[in-house]
C-alpha positions in Angstrom: 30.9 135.3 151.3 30.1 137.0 148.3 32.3 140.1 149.3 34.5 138.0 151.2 35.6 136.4 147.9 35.6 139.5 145.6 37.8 141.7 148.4 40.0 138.7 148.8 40.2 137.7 145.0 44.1 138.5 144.0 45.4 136.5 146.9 42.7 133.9 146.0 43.2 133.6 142.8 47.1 133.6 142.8 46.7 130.5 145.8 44.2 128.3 143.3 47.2 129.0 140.5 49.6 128.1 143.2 48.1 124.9 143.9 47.4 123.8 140.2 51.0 124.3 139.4 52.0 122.8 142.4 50.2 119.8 142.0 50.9 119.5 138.1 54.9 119.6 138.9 53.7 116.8 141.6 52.4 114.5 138.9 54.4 115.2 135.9 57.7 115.4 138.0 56.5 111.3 139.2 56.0 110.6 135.9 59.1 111.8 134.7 60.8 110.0 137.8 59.8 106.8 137.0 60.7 106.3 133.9 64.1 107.4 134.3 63.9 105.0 137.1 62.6 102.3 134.5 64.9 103.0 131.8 68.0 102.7 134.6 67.0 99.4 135.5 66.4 98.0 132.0 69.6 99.3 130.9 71.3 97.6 134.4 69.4 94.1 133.2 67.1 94.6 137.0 63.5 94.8 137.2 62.3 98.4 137.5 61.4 100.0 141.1 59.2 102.8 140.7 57.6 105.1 143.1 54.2 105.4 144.4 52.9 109.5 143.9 52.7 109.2 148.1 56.3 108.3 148.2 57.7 110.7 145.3 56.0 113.6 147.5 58.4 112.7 150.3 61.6 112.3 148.1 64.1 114.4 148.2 63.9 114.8 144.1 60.5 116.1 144.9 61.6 118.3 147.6 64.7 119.9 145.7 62.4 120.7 142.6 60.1 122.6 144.4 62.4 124.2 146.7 65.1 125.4 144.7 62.7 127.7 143.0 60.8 128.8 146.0 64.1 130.2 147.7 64.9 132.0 144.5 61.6 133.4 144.3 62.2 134.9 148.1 65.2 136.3 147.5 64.8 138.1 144.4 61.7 140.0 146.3 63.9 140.3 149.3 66.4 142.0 147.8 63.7 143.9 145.4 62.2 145.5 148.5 65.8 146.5 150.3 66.9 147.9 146.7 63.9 149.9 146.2 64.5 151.5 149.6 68.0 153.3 148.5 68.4 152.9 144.4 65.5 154.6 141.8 64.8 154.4 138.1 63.4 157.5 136.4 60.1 156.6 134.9 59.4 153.6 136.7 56.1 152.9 138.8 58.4 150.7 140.7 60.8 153.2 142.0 60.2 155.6 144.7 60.3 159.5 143.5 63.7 160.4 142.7 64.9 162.6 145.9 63.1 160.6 147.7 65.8 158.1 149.0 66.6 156.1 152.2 64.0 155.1 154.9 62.5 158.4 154.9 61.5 160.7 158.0 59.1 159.6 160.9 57.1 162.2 159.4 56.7 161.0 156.1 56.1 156.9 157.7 53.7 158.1 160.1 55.1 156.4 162.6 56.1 157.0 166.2 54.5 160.4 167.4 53.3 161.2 163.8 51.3 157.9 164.0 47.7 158.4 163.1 44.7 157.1 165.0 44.3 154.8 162.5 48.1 153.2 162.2 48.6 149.6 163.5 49.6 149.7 167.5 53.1 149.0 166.5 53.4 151.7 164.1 52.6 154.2 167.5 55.5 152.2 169.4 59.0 152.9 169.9 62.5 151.2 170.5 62.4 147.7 169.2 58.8 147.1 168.4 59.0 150.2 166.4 61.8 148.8 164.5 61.0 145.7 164.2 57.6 146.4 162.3 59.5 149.1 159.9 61.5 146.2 158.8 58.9 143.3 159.3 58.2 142.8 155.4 61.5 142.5 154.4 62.4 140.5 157.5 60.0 137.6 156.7 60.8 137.2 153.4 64.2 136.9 154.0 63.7 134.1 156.8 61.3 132.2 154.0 64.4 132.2 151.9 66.7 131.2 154.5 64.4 128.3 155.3 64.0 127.6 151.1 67.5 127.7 150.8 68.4 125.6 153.1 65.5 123.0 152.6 66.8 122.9 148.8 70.9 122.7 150.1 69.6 119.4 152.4 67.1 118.0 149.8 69.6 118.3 146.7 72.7 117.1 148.9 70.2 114.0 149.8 68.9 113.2 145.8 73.4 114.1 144.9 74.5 111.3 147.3 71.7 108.9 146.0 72.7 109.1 142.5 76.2 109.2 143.8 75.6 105.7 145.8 73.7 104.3 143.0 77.0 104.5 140.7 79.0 103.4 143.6 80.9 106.6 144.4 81.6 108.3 147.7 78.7 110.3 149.1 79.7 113.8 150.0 79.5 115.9 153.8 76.2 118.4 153.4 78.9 121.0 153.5 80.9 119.5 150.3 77.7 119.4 148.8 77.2 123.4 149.3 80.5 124.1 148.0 79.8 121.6 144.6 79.2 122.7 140.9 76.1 120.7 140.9 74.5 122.7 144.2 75.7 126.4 142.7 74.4 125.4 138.9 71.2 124.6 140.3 70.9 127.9 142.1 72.7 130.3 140.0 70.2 129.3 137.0 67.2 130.9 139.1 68.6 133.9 140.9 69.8 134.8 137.4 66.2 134.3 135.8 64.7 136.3 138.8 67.1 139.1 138.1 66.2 139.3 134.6 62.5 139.4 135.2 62.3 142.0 138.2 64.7 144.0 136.0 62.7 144.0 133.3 59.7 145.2 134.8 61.4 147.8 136.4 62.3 149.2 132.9 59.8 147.6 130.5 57.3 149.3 133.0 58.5 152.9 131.9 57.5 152.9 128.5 54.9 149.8 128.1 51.2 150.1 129.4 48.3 147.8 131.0 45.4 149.5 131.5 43.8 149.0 134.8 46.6 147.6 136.4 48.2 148.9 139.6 51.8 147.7 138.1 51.6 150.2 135.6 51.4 153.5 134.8 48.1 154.9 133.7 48.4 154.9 129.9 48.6 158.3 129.7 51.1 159.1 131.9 54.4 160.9 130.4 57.3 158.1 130.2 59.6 160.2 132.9 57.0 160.2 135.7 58.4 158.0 138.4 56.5 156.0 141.4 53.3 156.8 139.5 51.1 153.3 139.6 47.3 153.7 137.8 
């Protein structure tokens, strides 16, 4: 167990992190729903309605919160790992060697007849299972962003038309919904945020330092050297 833990300890870690942000959100984001709840009503004259934390975790507020950050999570490493593949920045441990562009030769992959006893059985394949498992990374991240995307498009659209009901307007179609300011403000403010960061460590990463860390460069390393990780 003891090795276990210690070889499984990033992924472990970053899952316990997961799960106390997750559930802080949870119980602040209830909080915070009620008494905007509470404060509608007394304002309207009514008695308040508030929420049990069972029910908020089934709302669609709930829901569109957490969503609309996962999808733009997904998609900024989707597009991180399809980048990576054709553009490079000098100096950066997060670029491939400069030269070194495009999907590279079956040599250089070891796959297909260059395979190595070692390589996964589907790196030693050919046709579609061949392709399909040069592309499986990139693949599943972008169907977890399809599926965040669209899970925040349906739970935002659902929360919209109950505000919109609530001050007796028209609800809208899920597809005038997509098309609204209040679905492309929502999204636009995270991909842009994800952007900034991955871009930033792409370039802060070629002249800044943290010792022991795979992420960056050893600290001696000359600024220039590219695709070198310590």
């Amino acid at each position: 167990m003891r090795r276990f833990l210690r070889e499984q300890s990033l992924s472990l870690g970053l899952l316990g992190l997961f799960l106390a942000a997750l559930a802080g959100q949870a119980i602040a984001g209830w909080d915070d729903y009620n008494n905007v709840e509470t404060w509608h009503a007394r304002m309207a004259g009514e008695a308040p309605e508030t929420l049990s934390l069972g029910r908020y975790l089934t709302s669609s507020s709930f829901a569109q919160a957490v969503t609309e950050n996962w999808q733009s999570e997904y998609l900024q490493f989707t597009l991180f790992i399809l980048l990576t593949v054709w553009f490079v920045q000098r100096g950066s441990p997060e670029s491939k060697p400069i030269g070194d562009e495009g999907g590279e030769s079956d040599a250089d992959q070891a796959i297909g007849p260059h395979a190595k006893p070692h390589s996964p059985a589907w790196a030693k394949a050919t046709g579609p299972r061949l392709w399909l498992y040069s592309n499986s990374l990139v693949l599943v991240m972008a169907l977890i962003w399809v599926w965040s995307w669209f899970a925040q498009s349906v739970s935002g659209w659902s929360a919209y038309n109950a505000d919109l009901i609530e001050h007796e307007q028209q609800p809208l179609s899920w597809l005038g919904y997509l098309g609204s300011a209040d679905f492309w403000q929502t999204t636009l403010q995270n991909w842009q945020s994800e952007f900034l960061a991955v871009g930033s460590m792409a370039v802060l990463s070629i002249y800044l330092r943290q010792r022991g860390s795979p992420e960056s460069k050893p600290v001696g390393c000359p600024h220039g050297a590219t695709s070198v990780e310590g």
